[in-house]
C-alpha positions in Angstrom: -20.7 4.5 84.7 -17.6 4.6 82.5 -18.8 1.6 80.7 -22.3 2.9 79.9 -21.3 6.0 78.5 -18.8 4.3 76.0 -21.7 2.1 74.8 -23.8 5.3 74.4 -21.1 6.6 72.5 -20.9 3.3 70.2 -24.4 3.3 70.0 -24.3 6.8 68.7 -21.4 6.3 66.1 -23.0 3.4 64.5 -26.2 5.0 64.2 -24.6 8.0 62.1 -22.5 5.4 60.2 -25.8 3.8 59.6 -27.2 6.8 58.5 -24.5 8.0 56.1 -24.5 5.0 54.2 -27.9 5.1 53.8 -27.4 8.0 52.2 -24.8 7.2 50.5 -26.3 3.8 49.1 -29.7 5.7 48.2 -27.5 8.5 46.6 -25.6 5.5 44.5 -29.0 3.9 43.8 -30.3 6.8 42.5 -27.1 7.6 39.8 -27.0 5.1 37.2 -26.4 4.8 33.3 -27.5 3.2 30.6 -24.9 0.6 29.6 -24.8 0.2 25.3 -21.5 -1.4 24.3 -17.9 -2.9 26.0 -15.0 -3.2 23.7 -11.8 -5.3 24.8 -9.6 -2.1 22.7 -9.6 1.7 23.3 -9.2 2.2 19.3 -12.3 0.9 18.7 -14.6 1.8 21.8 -13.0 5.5 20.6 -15.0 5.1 16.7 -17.9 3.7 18.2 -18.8 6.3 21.3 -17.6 9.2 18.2 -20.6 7.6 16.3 -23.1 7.7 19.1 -22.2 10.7 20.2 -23.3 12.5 16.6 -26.7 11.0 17.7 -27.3 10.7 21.6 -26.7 13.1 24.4 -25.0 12.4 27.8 -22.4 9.4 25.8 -19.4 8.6 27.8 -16.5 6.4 27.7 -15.2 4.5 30.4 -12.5 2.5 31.4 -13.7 -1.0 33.3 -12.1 -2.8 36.1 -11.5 -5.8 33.7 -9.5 -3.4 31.3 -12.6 -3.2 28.5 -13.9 0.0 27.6 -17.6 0.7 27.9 -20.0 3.1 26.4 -22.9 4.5 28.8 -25.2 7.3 28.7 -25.5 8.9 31.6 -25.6 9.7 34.5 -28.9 9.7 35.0 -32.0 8.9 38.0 -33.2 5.4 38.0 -37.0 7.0 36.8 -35.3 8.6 33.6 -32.2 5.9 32.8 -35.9 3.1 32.3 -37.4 6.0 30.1 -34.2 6.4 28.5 -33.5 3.0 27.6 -37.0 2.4 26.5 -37.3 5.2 24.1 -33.5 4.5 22.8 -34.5 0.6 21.7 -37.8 1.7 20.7 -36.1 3.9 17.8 -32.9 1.7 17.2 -30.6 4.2 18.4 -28.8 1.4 20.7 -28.7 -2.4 20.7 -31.4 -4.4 22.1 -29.5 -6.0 25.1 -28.6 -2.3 26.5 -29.2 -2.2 30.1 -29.0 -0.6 33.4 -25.7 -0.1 35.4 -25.0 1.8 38.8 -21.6 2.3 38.0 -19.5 1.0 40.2 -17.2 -1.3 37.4 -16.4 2.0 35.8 -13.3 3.3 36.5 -11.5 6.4 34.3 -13.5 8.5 31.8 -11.4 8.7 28.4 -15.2 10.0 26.5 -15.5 13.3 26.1 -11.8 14.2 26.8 -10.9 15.7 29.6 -14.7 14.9 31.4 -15.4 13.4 34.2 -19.3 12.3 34.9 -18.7 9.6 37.8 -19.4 11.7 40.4 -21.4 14.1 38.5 -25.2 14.8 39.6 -27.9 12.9 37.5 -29.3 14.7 34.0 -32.6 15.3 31.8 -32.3 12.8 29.3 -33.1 14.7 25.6 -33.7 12.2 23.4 -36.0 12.4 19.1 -39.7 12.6 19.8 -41.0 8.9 19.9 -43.5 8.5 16.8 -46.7 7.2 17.2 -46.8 3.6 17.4 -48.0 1.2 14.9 -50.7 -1.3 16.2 -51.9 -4.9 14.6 -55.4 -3.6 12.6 -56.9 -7.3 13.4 -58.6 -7.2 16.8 -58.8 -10.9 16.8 -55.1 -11.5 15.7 -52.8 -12.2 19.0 -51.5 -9.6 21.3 -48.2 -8.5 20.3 -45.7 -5.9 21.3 -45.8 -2.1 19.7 -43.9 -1.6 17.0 -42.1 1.7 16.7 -42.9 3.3 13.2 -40.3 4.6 10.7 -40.7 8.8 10.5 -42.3 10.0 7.8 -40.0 12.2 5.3 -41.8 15.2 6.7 -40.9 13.9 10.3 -37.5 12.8 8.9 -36.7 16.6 8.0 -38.0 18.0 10.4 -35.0 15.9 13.0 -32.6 16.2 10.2 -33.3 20.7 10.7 -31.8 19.6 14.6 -28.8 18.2 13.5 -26.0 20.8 14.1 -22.8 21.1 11.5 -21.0 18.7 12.4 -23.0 16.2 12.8 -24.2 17.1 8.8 -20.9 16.4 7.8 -20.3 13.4 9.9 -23.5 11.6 7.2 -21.5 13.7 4.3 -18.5 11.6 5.6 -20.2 8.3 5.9 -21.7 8.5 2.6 -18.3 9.6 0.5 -16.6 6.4 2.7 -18.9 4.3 1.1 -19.0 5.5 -2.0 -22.2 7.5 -2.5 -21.3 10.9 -2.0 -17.9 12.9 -4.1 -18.4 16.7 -3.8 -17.1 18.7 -0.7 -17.9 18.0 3.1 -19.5 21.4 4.2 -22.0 20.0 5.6 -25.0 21.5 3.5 -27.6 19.0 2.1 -27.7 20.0 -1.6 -28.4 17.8 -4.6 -25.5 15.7 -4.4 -25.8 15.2 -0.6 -29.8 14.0 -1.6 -28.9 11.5 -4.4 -26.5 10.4 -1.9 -28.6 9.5 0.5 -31.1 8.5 -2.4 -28.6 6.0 -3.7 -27.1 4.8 -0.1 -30.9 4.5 0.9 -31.4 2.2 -2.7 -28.6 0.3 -2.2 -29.7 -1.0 1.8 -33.3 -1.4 0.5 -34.8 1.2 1.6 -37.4 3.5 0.0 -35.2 6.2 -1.7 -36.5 9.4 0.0 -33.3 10.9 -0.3 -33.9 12.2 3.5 -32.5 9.9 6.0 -34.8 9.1 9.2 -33.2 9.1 12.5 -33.2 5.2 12.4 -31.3 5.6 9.0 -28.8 8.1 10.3 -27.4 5.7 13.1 -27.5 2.8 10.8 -25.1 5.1 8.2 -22.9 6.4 10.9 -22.7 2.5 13.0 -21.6 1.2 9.7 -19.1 3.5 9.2 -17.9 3.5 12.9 -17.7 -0.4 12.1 -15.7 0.4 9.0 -13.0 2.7 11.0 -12.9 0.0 13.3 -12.5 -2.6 11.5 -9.0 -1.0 10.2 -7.9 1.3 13.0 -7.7 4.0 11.8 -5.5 6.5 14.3 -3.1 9.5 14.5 0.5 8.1 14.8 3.2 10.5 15.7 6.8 9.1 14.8 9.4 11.3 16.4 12.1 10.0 14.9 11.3 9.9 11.2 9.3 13.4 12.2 6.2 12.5 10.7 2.3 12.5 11.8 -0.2 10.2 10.0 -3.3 8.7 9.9 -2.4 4.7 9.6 -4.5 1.7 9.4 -3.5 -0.1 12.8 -5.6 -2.4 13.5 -4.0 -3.9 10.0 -0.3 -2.6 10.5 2.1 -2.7 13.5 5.9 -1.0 13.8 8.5 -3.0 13.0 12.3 -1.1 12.3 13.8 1.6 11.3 15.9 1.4 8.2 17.4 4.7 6.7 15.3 6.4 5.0 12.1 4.1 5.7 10.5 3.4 8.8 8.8 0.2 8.3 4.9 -0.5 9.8 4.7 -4.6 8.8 1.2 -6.2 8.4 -0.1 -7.7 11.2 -3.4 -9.8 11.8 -2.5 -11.7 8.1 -3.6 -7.9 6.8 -1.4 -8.3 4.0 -0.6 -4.2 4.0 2.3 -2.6 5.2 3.0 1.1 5.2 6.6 3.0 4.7 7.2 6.2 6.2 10.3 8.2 4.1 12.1 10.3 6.0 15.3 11.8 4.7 17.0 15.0 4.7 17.8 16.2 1.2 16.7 18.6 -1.3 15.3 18.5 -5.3 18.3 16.2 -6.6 17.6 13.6 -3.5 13.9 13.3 -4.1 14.5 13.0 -7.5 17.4 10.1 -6.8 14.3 8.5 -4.1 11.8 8.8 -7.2 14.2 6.5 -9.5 15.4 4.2 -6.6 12.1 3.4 -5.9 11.1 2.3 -8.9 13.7 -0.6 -8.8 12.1 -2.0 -6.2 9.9 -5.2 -5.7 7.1 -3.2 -3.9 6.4 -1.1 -7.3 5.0 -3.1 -9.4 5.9 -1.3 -13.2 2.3 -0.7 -14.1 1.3 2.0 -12.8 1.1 6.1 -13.0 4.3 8.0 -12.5 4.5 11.4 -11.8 7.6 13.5 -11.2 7.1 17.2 -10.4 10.0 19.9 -8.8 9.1 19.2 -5.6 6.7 15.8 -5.1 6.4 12.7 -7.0 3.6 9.7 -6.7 4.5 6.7 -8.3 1.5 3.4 -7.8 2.1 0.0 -9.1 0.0 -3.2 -9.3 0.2 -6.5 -10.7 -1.9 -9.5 -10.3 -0.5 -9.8 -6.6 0.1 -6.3 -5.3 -0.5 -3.0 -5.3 1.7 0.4 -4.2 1.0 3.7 -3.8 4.3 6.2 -2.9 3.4 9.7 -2.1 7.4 12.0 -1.2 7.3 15.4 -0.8 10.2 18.2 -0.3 9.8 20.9 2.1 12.2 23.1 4.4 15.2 20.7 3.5 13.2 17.4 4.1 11.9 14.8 1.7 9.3 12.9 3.5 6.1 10.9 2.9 4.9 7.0 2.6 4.2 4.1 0.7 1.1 2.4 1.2 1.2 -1.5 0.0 -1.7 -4.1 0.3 -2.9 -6.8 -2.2 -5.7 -7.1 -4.2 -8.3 -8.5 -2.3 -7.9 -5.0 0.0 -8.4 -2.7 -3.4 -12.1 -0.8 -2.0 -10.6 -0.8 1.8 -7.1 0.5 0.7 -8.9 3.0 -1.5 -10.8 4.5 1.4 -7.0 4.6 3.4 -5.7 6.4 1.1 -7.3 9.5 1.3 -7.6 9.9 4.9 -3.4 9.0 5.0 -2.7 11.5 2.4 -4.8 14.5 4.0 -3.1 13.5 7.8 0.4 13.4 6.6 2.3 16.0 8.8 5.6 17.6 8.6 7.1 17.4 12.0 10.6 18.8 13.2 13.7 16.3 12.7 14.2 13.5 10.3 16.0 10.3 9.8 19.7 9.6 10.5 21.5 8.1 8.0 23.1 5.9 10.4 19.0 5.1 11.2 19.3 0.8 11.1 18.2 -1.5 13.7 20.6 -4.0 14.7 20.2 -7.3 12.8 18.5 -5.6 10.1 18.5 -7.8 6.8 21.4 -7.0 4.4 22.4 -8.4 1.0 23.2 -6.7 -2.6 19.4 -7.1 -3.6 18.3 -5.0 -0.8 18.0 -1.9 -0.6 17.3 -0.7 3.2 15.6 -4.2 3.7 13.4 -3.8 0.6 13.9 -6.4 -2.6 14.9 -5.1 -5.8 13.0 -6.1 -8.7 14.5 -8.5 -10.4 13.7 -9.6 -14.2 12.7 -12.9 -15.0 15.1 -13.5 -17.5 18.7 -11.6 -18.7 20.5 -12.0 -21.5 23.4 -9.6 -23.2 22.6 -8.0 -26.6 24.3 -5.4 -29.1 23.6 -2.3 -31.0 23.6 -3.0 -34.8 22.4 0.5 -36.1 22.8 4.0 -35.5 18.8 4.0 -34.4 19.4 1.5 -31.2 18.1 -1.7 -33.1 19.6 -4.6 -30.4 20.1 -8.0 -31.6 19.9 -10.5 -28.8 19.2 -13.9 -28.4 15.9 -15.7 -28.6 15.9 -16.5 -25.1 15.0 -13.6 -23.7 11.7 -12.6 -24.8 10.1 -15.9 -23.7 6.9 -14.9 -22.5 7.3 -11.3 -22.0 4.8 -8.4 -21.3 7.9 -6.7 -20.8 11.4 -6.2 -22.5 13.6 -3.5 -21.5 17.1 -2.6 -22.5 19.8 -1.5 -19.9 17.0 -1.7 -17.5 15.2 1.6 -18.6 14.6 1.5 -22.4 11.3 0.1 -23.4 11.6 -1.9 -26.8 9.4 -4.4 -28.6 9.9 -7.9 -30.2 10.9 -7.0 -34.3 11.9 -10.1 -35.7 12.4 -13.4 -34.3 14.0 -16.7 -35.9 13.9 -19.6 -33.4 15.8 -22.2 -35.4 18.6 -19.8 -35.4 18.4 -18.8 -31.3 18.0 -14.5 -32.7 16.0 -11.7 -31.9 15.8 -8.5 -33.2 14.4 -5.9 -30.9 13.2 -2.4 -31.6 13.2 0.5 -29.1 10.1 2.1 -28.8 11.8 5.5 -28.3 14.7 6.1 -30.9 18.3 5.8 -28.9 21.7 7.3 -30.3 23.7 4.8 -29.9 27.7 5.7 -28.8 28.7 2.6 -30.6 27.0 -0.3 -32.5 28.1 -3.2 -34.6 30.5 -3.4 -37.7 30.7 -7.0 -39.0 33.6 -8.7 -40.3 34.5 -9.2 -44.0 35.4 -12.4 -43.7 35.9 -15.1 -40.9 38.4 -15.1 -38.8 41.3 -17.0 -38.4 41.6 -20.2 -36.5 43.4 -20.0 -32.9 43.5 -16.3 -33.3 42.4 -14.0 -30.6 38.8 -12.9 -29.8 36.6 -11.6 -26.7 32.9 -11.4 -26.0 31.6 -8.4 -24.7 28.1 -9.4 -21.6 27.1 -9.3 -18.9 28.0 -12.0 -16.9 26.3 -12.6 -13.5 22.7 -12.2 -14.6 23.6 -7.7 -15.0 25.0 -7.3 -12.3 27.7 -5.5 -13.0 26.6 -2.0 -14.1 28.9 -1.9 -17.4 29.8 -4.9 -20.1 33.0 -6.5 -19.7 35.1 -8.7 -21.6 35.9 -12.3 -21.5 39.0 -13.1 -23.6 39.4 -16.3 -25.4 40.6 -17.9 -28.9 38.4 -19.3 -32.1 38.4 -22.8 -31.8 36.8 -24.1 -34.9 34.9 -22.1 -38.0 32.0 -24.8 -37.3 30.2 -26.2 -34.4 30.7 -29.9 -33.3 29.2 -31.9 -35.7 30.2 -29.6 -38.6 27.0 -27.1 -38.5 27.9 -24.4 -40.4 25.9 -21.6 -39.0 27.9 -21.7 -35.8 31.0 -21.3 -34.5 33.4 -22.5 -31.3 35.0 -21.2 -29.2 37.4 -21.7 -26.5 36.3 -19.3 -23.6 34.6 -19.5 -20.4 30.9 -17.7 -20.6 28.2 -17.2 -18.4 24.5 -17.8 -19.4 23.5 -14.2 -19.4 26.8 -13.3 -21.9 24.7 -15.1 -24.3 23.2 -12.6 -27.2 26.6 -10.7 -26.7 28.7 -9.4 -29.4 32.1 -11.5 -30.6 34.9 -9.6 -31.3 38.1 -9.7 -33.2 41.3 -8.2 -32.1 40.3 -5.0 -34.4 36.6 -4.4 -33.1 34.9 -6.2 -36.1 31.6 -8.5 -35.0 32.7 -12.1 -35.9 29.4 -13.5 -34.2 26.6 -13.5 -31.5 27.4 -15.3 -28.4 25.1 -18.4 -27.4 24.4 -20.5 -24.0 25.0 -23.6 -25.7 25.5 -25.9 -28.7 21.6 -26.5 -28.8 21.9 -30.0 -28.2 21.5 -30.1 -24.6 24.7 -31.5 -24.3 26.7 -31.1 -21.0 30.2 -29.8 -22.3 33.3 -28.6 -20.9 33.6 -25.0 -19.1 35.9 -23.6 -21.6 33.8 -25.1 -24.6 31.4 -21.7 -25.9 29.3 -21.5 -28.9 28.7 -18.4 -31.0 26.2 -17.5 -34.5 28.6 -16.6 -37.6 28.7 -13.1 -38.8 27.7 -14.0 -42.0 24.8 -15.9 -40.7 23.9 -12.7 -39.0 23.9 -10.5 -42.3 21.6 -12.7 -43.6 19.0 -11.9 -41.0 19.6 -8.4 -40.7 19.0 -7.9 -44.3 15.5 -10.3 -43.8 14.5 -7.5 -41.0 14.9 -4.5 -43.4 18.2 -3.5 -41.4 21.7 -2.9 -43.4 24.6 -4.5 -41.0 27.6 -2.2 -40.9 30.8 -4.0 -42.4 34.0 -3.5 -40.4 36.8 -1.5 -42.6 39.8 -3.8 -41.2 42.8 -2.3 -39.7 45.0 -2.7 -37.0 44.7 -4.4 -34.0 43.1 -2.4 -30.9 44.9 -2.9 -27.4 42.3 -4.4 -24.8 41.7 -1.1 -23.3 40.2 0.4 -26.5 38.5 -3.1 -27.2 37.3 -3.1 -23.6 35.6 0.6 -24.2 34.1 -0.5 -28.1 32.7 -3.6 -26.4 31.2 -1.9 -23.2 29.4 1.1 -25.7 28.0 -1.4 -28.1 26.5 -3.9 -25.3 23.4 -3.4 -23.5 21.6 -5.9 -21.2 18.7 -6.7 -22.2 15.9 -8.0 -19.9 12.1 -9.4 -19.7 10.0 -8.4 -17.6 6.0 -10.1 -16.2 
C-alpha cells in the first residue's frame, strides 16, 4: 500500500515537472532576437550597437559565453523576430547573414546601460515602412527575387521628419568626420547640412539629392562607427596625472609615468603615441614647459607656435613626424598632451585631434615630481625619457660686429635648411669662401652683441701664449671655454701662408672659434684640421691668420675692428671676453 502511494506520488511530481518545462521551453521558444553582429572587443561592439541604435529600435548589447560581444534586437516572438529580420535585410539596415537566436549564449547586458532585456517579455517590432518593391518588367525573363527600391526624396524626407535630435546630429557628426560638413552640430538641416549630404552623397556615387534615404543614413553612420572603431576612440580617466581624455586606443596603450609626462606608446605598429602633461606650477612653469619642449626630438621646428598668458600650442612636422602639444594653466595646474603620429596618419590624426582637444578634463591632483617608474631610461639627452633635438652639425663661431655678424667655419652650413646661433637665433648664409674653410653668417633679427672681435695689428709672436675660445664637446657645455696653448709657427706645415699652428689640444666643434692673444686681440679663426686629411698629433691645431680674415671681411662689406694693444689680461678677464664673443653655431634639417 506504502509502495503504491509513493509511485502515485512520483507519478504526480514528474507529470508537474513535465508540465513546467513545457512551459518553460515554449515560454523560451517563444523569446528570441535577432542576432546582427559579434565582436571579440567591448570598445568596438560599444561604436557599432551606438550606430544601430540611431537607426533600429529594441538594439542590445550582450556579453557571450565565449567572451565576444553581440548585438541583437530584441526580445521579440518567433512570428515578429522572421518579420523583423525580413524587413531589416530588405532595407539594408543589417547585414545579410543576420539571424535568429533564442538566447541562451547571452549572458550580461552592457547595451543600453544599466538594461536588462534577458528576461524581459517579447516587443512590437517598429521598424521604416517597407517601399514598394521593384519587379523585372520582362514577363519572359527568369524569376528572380524582389528587389527592395531606394525611397524616393519625397519618401526620404518624409523618414528623415522621424528622426529625433540626436539622431540629426549623429549624420551632422558623421558628415564633419569625413570631411563634408564644418558649421555647428545643432542638429538642424540647413544649407550646409544639404550640400553636405549633397557632396557626401557625390563622393559614394550616389545621385546628389542632398536628402539622405534611410539606406544612406546607415551606410553614413556604419562608416563612421567603422571609423571610431578602427581607432578606439574612448574616455580614459588617469588618476594620477588627474586628467580625462578622449584617446585613440585601439592605436595607443600606457606605458610609464615619467614626471611631468605620462606616456601612452603606440601599439599595433600605430606609429602614434600620446603625452599626457601634468605638473603643478603656475605662468612662469608653463612658460619654462613651452621652451623645454621645443628642444625636444618629438617637435619637429616647423611648425606654428603660440604662446599666450595662460596656454600655449606648439605642432611640428618634418618629412617623418608630426606633433601637436596642447598645455594649459588652471587652479595651480599646467596640464594637457601631445599628440604624435607620422605622416601616413595625417587625415586620421586630424580627425583625433578634435575629439581629444574638446574631452580634455581637469581632474583633482597632479603629478609628483618624484613621478618615475623604476628602470626608466636616463641619459644627458633625455629629458623625462624624451630625446633632445640634436643638430646635425656644430661648430664654434665669433661675433665680428656690433650688429651680431658671426664668422664661423665652412663646415657648418653644409646642407642646411637651418642655421641657428646659440641654439635660438635664426641667421642666414652671407658669404661663403670654401678654399679658405669661412663663413660669414647674418642674423635674421639684429643682436647686440656684449662683446665681438678686435683683430690684431700684427702677428703674434712665436712660442708666446694664446687660447681659443669653443665649444668643445659638440655644445654641450652651456657657455665657451678656453683651451690654453702656445703659437707654434706663423705658417702651416708646408709653409702655407694663410694659416697658422698651433700647439693646443682642440676638439672638432672648437673649430670656427676665435684665437686669442694674451690681451684679447683675434690672432685667428680656429680650424679642424690642416686640410690635408692628414692624421696628426693631438696637440698639433691649425688656425686662419688675422690678416687673412681682414681680407674677407672687407670682401663681405663688413669693417673688422683692430685691437688697440695693451696689457696683458689675466685668464679670468680673457675667460669672460672669450665666453661673450663666442656663440655656437649650429645646422639644422
Amino acid at each position: 500500500m506504502k509502495r503504491g502511494f509513493a509511485q502515485l506520488c512520483l507519478a504526480i511530481g514528474i507529470g508537474f515537472l513535465a508540465a513546467a518545462f513545457s512551459a518553460n521551453g515554449a515560454q523560451a521558444q517563444d523569446r528570441v532576437w535577432v542576432q546582427i553582429e559579434a565582436h571579440p572587443d567591448l570598445a568596438t561592439a560599444e561604436s557599432r550597437v551606438r550606430a544601430y541604435s540611431r537607426l533600429i529600435d529594441n538594439v542590445n548589447g550582450y556579453r557571450l559565453a565565449s567572451g565576444w560581444y553581440a548585438l541583437a534586437l530584441g526580445p521579440f516572438t518567433r512570428a515578429t523576430a522572421d518579420q523583423q529580420l525580413s524587413n531589416l535585410r530588405a532595407q539594408g539596415l543589417i547585414p545579410r547573414d543576420s539571424y535568429i537566436e533564442l538566447g541562451t549564449i547571452y549572458r550580461q547586458q552592457f547595451w543600453p546601460v544599466g538594461a536588462n532585456t534577458l528576461t524581459a517579455e517579447p516587443v512590437a517590432p517598429v521598424t521604416p515602412a517597407p517601399a514598394e518593391p521593384v519587379i523585372a518588367a520582362d514577363p519572359a525573363a527568369p524569376a528572380t527575387p524582389l528587389i527592395q527600391a531606394e525611397e524616393t526624396a519625397a519618401e526620404a524626407r518624409q523618414s528623415e521628419r522621424a528622426l529625433d535630435r540626436p539622431a540629426r546630429e549623429a549624420l551632422q557628426i558623421a558628415l564633419q568626420w569625413f570631411g563634408f560638413y564644418r558649421a555647428g552640430i545643432d542638429g538642424a538641416f540647413g544649407p550646409g547640412t544639404r550640400r553636405a549630404m549633397s557632396d557626401w552623397q557625390a563622393a559614394e556615387g550616389l545621385e546628389p539629392t542632398g536628402i539622405l534615404t534611410t539606406r544612406q543614413r546607415a551606410q553614413l553612420l556604419d562608416a563612421y562607427a567603422g571609423e571610431l572603431a578602427a581607432l578606439g576612440m574612448e574616455p580614459v580617466r588617469d588618476t594620477r596625472a588627474g586628467i580625462e581624455i578622449n584617446l585613440p586606443m585601439a592605436m595607443v596603450g600606457f606605458d610609464r609615468y615619467e614626471y611631468p609626462f605620462a606616456h601612452y606608446n603606440s601599439v599595433n605598429g600605430s606609429g602614434v603615441q600620446v603625452l599626457l602633461i601634468s605638473q603643478r606650477g603656475d605662468r612662469a612653469t608653463l612658460h619654462g614647459l613651452y621652451e623645454i619642449m621645443q628642444t625636444l626630438e618629438i617637435v619637429p621646428l616647423d611648425g606654428e607656435r603660440t604662446r599666450g598668458n595662460d596656454s600655449f600650442l606648439l605642432t611640428g612636422q618634418s618629412a617623418s613626424l608630426r606633433s601637436h602639444t596642447v598645455a594649459r594653466l588652471q587652479d595651480g595646474q599646467v596640464k594637457g598632451f601631445t599628440l604624435i603620429w607620422p605622416p601616413e596618419r595625417d587625415e586620421q590624426m586630424a580627425r583625433v585631434l578634435p575629439m581629444m582637444e574638446q574631452s580634455l578634463t581637469f581632474l583633482d591632483g597632479a603629478l609628483d615630481p618624484g613621478a618615475t617608474d623604476p628602470g626608466s631610461e636616463q641619459g644627458i639627452d633625455l629629458i623625462a625619457g624624451l630625446e633632445v633635438r640634436r643638430p646635425d652639425i656644430s661648430r664654434s663661431g665669433f661675433y665680428v660686429d656690433a650688429q651680431g655678424t658671426v664668422l664661423t667655419t665652412s663646415e657648418v652650413v653644409g646642407q642646411c635648411t637651418r642655421l641657428l646661433i646659440d641654439d635660438v637665433y635664426e641667421a642666414e648664409l652671407a658669404y661663403r669662401n670654401d678654399d679658405l674653410g669661412l663663413a660669414i653668417l647674418s642674423p635674421q633679427s639684429r643682436l647686440a652683441p656684449i662683446s665681438y672681435a678686435a683683430f690684431a695689428a700684427a702677428p703674434a709672436r712665436l712660442r708666446s701664449d694664446i687660447a681659443v675660445a669653443g665649444f668643445p664637446f659638440d655644445g654641450a657645455l652651456s657657455t665657451a671655454s678656453l683651451t690654453f696653448g702656445t703659437l707654434a709657427d706663423l705658417t702651416g706645415l708646408n709653409g702655407e701662408q694663410t694659416i697658422q699652428r698651433l700647439d693646443i689640444a682642440a676638439q672638432d666643434s672648437e673649430a670656427g672659434g676665435p684665437v686669442l692673444d694674451s690681451t684679447g686681440a683675434v690672432l685667428g679663426m680656429m680650424l679642424s684640421g690642416d686640410g690635408t686629411g692628414r692624421a696628426l698629433p693631438d696637440d698639433v691645431s691649425f688656425a686662419l691668420r688675422a690678416d687673412q680674415l681682414n681680407i674677407v671681411l672687407a670682401e663681405a662689406g663688413i669693417t673688422p675692428a683692430i685691437a688697440p694693444g695693451g696689457q696683458a689680461l689675466g685668464r679670468e678677464a680673457l675667460a669672460r671676453l672669450g665666453a661673450n664673443m663666442t656663440v655656437l653655431v649650429s645646422c639644422w634639417n
